[in-house]
N, C-alpha and C positions, 0 to 999 in steps of 0.2 A: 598752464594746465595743472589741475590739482590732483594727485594722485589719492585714490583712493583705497592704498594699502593700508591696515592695520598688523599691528604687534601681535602676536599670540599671545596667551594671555601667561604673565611671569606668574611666579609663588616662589616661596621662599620655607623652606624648611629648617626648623632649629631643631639640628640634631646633638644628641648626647657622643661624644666618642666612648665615653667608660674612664677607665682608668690612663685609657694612650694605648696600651699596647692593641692591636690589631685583631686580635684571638677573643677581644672581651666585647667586641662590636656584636649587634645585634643585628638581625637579619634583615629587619627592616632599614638599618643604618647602611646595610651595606648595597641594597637596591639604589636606596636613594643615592645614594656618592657614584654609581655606575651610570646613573642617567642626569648627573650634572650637569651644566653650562657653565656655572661659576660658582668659585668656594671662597667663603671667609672664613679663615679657621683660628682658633684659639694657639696660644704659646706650647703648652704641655703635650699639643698632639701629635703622634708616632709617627717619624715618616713614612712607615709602610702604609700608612691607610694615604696618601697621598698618592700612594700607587696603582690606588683602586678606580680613582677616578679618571673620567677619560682622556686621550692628550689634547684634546680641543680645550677641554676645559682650561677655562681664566680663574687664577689663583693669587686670594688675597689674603695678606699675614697681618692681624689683627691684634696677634695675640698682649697679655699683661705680665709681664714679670716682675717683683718689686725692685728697685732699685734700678730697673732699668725703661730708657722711653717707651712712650707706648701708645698706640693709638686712641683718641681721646673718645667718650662713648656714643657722643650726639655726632660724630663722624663715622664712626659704623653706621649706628641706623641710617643714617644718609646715603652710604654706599648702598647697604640691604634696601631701600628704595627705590634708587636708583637703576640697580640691577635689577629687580623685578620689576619695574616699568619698560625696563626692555625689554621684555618680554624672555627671562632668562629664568630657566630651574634652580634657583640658588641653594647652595646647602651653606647653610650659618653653623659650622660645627665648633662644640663647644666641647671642653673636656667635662670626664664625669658625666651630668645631666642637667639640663640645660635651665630645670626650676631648683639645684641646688647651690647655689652661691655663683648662678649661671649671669647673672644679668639681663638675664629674659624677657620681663617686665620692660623694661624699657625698649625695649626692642620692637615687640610685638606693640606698644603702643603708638610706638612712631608710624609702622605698617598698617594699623587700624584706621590712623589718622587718615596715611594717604590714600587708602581702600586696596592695599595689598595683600592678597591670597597669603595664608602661612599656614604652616602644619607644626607640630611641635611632635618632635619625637623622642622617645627616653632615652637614657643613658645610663651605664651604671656608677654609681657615686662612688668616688673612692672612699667615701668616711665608709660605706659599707663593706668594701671589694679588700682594702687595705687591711684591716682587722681579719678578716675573713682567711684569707692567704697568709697571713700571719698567725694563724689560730687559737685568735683568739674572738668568742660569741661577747658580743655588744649588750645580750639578756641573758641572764640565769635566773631558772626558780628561787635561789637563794642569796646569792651575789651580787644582782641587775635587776630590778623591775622594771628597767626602762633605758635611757640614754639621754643625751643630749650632743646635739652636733653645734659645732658655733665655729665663724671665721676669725684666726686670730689678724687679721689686719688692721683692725684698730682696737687696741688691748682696753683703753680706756672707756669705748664702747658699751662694755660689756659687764653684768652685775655680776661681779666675782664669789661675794657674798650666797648668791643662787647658785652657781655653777659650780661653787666647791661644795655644796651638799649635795651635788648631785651623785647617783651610785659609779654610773659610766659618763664620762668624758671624751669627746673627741673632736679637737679640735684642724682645720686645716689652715695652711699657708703660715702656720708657727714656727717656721726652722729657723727663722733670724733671732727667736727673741723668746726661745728655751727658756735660758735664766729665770727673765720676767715671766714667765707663765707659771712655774713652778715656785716660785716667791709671792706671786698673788694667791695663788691659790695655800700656798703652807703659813698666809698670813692670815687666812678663815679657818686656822685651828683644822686644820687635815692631816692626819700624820704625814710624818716626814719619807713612812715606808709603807707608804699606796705605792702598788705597782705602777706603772708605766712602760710605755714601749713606743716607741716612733718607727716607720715605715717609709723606705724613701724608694722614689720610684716603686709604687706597687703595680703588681700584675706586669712587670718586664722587665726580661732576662737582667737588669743591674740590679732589681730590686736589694736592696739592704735593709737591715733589723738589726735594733738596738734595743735590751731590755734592763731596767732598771728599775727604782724607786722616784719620788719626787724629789727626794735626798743628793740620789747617785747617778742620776742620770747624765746631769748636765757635764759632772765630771769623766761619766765613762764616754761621752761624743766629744769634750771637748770641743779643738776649733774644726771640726770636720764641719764640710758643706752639707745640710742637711736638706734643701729646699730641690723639690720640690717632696712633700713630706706630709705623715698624716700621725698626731700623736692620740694616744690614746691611754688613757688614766684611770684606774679601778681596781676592784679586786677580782674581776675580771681577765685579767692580764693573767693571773698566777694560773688559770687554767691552761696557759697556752703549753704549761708540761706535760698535759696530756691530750691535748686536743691537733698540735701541730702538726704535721706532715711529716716522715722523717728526714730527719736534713742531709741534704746532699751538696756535694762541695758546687763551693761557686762556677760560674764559669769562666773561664780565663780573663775577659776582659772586662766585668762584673766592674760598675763602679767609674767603667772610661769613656767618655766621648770624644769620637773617634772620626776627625772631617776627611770627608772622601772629596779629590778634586778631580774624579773621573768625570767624563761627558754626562749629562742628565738620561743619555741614551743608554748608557751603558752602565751607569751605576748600580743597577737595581740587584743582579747577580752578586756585585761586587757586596751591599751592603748584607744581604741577607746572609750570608757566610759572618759575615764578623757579629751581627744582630742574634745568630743561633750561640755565638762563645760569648753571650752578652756586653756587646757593646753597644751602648746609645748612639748610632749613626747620625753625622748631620752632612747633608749634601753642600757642599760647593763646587758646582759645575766649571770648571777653567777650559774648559772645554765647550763649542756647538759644533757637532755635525752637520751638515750638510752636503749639497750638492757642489761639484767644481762652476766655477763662473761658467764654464765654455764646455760640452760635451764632444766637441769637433774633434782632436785627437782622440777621443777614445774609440767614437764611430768609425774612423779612417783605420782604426789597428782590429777592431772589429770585422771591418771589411777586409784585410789583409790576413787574416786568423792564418791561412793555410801558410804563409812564407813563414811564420816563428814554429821555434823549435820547443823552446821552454815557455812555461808561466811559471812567472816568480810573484807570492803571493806573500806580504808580510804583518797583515792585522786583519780582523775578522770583518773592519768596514773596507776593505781593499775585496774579500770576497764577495760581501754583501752588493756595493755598490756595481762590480765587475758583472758578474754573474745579473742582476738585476739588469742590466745595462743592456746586455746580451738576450737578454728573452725581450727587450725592448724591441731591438733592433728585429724582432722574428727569428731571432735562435734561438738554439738549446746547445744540452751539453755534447750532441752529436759535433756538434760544428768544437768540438776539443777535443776529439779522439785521438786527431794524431801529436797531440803536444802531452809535453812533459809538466808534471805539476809542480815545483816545491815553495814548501812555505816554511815559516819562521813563524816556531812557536806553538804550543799544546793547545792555545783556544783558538787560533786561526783554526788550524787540522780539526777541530772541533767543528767549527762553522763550516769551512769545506765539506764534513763527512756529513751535515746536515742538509747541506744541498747535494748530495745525491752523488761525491765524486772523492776520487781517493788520492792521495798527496803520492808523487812516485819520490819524494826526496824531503826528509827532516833532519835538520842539523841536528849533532849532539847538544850544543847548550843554544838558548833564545835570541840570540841577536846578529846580525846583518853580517855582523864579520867571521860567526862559524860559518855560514851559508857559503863564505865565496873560500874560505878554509879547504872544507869539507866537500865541495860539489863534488858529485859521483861520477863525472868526467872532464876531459881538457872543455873548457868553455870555448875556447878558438876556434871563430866561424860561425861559432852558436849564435842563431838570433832570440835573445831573450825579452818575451813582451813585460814588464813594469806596471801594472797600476799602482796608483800612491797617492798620497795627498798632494794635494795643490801647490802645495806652499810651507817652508819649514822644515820639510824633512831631512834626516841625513843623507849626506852623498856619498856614504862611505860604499856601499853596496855598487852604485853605478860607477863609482871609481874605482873600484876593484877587479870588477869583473869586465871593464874594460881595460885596463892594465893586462887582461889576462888575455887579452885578443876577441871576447866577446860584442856584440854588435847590441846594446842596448837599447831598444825603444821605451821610456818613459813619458806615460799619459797619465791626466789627471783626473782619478775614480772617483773623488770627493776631496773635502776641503775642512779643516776644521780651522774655527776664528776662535778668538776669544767674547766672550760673552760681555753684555754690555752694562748686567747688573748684577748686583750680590743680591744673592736670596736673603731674606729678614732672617732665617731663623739661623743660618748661619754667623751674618752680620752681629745678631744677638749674642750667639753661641763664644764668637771672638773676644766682641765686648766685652761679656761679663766675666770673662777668664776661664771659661768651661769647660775647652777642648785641651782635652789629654794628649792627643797622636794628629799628623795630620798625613795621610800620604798618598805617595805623587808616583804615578803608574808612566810618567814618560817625561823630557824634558820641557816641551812644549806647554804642559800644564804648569811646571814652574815659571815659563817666562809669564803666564796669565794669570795664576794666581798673586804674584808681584803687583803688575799692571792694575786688577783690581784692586788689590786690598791698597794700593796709593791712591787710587781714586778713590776708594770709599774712607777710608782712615787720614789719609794727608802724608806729608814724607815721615812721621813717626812709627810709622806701622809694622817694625822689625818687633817693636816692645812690644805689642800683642803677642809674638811667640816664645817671650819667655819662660821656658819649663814646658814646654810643649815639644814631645818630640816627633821628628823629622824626618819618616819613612820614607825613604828609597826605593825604587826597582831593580836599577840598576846602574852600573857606570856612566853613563852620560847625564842620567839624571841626579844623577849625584853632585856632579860635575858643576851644573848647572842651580842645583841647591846650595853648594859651598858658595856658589862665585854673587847669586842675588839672597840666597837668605844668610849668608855666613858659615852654615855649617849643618851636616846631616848627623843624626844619632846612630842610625843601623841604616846597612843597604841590604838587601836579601842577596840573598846564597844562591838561589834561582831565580831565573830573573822572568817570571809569572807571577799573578794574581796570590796562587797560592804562597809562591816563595817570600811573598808582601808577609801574609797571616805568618807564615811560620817566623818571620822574622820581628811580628809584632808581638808573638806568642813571647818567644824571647825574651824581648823587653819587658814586659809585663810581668813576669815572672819574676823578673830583677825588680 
């Protein structure tokens, strides 16, 4: 029998991101990333816009960094084919704008070729956005009749002899090969004291600025990383004295990339915090949430709600999951009136009080063993109901409080596994030596970030985190970082999300 279903009909959008950060995206940019199916995105683009799209959406890392692999270009367009002959909303996002040193052309022809719908939508350039945030105007009535923007990736390319008479200069992707740019150009008889300035990460919160001569530049950046990066050359520059913004101190983490190994679920809180003290966030999930294999014990303690005395509630997917669980089954929170609540920890209590119910008991410090410390009575006799993870967790809790004469029931609310790949941009981030901090919010993400990075890297994989430091939560995850990664740099003082920042604050400082 032959069916006669068709595809709906795919397109494929090449959109601009701007400069990366999320705040420069355009309205139209932002529609379209909300009603995706599938993304292929460039290297340079900000994880928060990654956040915009929906969780259905399929996510392809495309991006080009020099010196590092990369996906080859007649293999995109084949993907972007591909995906809109499924009949899939594709957004092909590119940094910047997608007709400036975007690779567009090529793309769109391949789509044409195969009679695939495409829209093209803009983006803001950074040769513009960079200068601009920098303060320094690309034209003046006296200084700039015009500009010139040009890629430096292949120096040789390029007629130097034209572009050193030019009034304004602005070249992108030059941060490897400074020297040589300001030596071609002071070898066309350009003074040696044309200003200059380079822009690295413009338009977010790391943004940095360097300002000099063609002379003094190279000198005052030295071997700093400048890539990804926008230089710009003129007498144009000298204006930025009075045109600039007034300067305000950096933000604490200005400068650091910063890999989060929380759940993909739960990261997003986690970045945006250290993303506002400007740090470049790169996700690596060592963490998936999900369901327990088996919801039978929890239904059975569900159905027995009225024999427990306590709920013991220790992570905010312990509420999430419990509570969900419960309005499955045809309850509510009436069916917990007569039990006692306590949890571990300031974002649990957080999530509890957001579903609608108040904690009768909070240990003074975060972890399992103030809990059975601290409980507000003899536990002896007590039936205390348990939801927790599947698998992995500590037993210090249920061995305590059963020590203590308490009658434990432990069911399993959810499950977290280790994830089965490393994200590209993470992987890159590794790679190329880029990540400043990495930190691990429980011990469980150390034993999975191990596991992958052997699987992705081989047994050498300890030398990727050389000079990279090794945030802590707390004691067990400390524990468990000495014994597979060799050694932590700071553990926090609290042992919360925030006590992570403050403890990164710290470091940083140093």
């Amino acid at each position: 029998m032959t069916s006669n279903t068709t595809l709906p009909p795919g397109k494929v959008y090449l959109l601009g991101a701007g400069p990366g950060s999320s705040q420069y995206l355009t309205i139209a940019g932002q529609q379209r990333l909300n009603q995706a199916d599938a993304l292929v995105y460039d290297a340079l683009v900000d994880s928060t816009l990654l956040q915009q799209i929906p969780a259905t959406c399929e996510q392809w890392h495309v991006g080009k960094r020099g010196g590092a692999p990369s996906t080859p270009q007649p293999e995109i367009n084949q993907l972007l084919v591909r995906l809109c002959k499924a009949g899939k909303q594709v957004v092909r996002l590119k940094a910047g704008d997608p007709f400036v040193f975007g690779r567009a052309a090529a793309e769109i022809q391949a789509l044409q070729t195969e009679g695939c719908a495409f829209e093209v939508v803009p983006g803001l350039s950074s040769a513009l956005v960079a200068p601009l945030l920098a303060g320094v105007p690309l034209t003046d009535p006296v200084l700039s009749r015009g500009y010139g923007v040009f890629t430096a990736h292949d120096l040789d390319a390029l007629d130097w002899e034209v572009i050193a008479r030019l009034q304004t200069i602005v070249l992108l992707m030059g941060g490897r090969r400074l020297r040589e740019i300001c030596d071609r150009i002071l070898t066309q008889q350009r003074r040696g004291d044309t200003p200059m300035l380079i822009v690295r990460w413009a338009g977010q919160p790391q943004q940095q600025i360097w300002q000099g001569t063609l002379l003094s530049l190279p000198q005052i950046v030295g071997a700093q990383k400048l890539s990804p990066c926008i230089i710009i050359i003129g007498e144009v520059v000298a204006l930025r004295q009075y045109l600039a913004p007034p300067a305000t101190d950096q933000p604490i983490f200005a400068g650091k990339t910063i890999l989060v190994t929380r759940a993909a679920s739960q990261a997003s809180e986690f970045d945006q915090m250290l993303t506002a003290k400007g740090a470049r966030v790169v996700d690596f999930p060592a963490l998936e949430i999900r369901e327990p294999e088996s919801w039978e014990g929890m239904d059975s303690a569900i159905a027995a709600l009225p024999t427990f005395d306590w709920l013991i509630l220790t992570s905010p997917n312990a509420v999430n999951y419990f509570l969900d669980r419960l309005i499955h089954q045809g309850k509510d929170h009436r069916a917990l009136s007569h039990l006692k609540i306590a949890v571990v920890g300031k974002k649990t209590n957080r999530f509890l009080t957001q579903r609608g119910l108040i904690a009768d008991f909070i240990p003074p410090t975060f972890v399992a063993d103030a809990l059975i410390e601290h409980f507000p009575e003899d536990p002896a006799g007590q039936n205390l109901l348990f939801p927790r993870v599947e698998s992995g967790g500590r037993e210090i809790l249920v061995k305590g409080m059963t020590a203590k004469g308490a009658h434990v029931t432990e069911v399993a609310a959810y499950e977290s596994v280790c994830p089965d790949t490393l994200p590209p941009a993470a992987k890159r981030a590794l790679s190329s030596r880029e990540v400043s901090a990495i930190t691990f919010a429980s011990s469980k993400t150390v034993r999975h970030f191990a596991q992958i990075m052997e699987k992705a890297f081989g047994s050498q994989w300890l030398a990727l985190l050389e000079g990279v430091a090794i945030a802590s939560i707390g004691p067990q995850t400390s524990r468990d970082c000495r014994e597979l990664l060799g050694r932590i740099t700071f553990e926090a003082e609290e042992y919360t999300l925030n006590g992570l920042i403050a403890g990164l604050e710290k470091w940083a400082k140093q």
